[in-house]
C-alpha positions in Angstrom: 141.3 59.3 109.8 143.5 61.3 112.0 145.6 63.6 111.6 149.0 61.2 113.0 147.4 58.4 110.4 147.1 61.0 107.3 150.7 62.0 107.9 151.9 58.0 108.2 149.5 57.7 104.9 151.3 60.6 103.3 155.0 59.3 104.3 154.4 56.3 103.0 153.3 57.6 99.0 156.5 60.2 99.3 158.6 57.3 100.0 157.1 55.3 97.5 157.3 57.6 95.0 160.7 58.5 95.8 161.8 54.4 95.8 159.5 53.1 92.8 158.5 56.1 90.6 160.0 57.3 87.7 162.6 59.2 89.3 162.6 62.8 90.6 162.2 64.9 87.5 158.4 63.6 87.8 158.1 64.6 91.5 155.7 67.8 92.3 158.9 68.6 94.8 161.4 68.4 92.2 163.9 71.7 93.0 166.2 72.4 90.3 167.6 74.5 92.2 168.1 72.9 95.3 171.8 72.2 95.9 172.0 70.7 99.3 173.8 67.3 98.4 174.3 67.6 94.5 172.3 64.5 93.3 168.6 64.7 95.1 166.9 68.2 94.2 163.7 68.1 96.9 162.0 70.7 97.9 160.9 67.8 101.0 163.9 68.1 103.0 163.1 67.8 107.1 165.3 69.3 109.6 168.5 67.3 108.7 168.2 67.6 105.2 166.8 64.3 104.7 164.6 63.4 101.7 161.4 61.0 102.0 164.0 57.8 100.6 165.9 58.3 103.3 165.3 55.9 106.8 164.6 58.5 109.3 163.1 61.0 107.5 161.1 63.3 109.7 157.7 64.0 108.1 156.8 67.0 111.0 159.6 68.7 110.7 159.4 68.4 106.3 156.3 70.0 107.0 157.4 73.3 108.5 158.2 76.1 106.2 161.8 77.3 105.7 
């Protein structure tokens, strides 16, 4: 598999997860403490702010560190 495919593979179960699972507090990226928009606390967020639910949300840039 490479590497483009694994990151398709992995946007796909975040948005999954994020559209069909049992809502955020069950999410490894839950953030508490995460205050960007005042109802989604990921620690996920690409460049825009955008969480894995949202169309457009850029896995790559997710995946850099803060």
């Amino acid at each position: 598999m490479t590497a483009l495919e694994k990151q398709g593979k992995v946007r796909e179960i975040l948005i999954r997860n994020c559209g069909y699972g049992n809502g955020c507090l069950d999410c490894e990226f839950f953030k508490p403490e995460d205050e960007t928009d005042g109802e989604f606390f990921c620690a996920i967020r690409d460049s825009k702010k955008l969480i894995p639910f949202n169309d457009g949300w850029d896995i790559a840039s997710a995946m850099i560190s803060d």
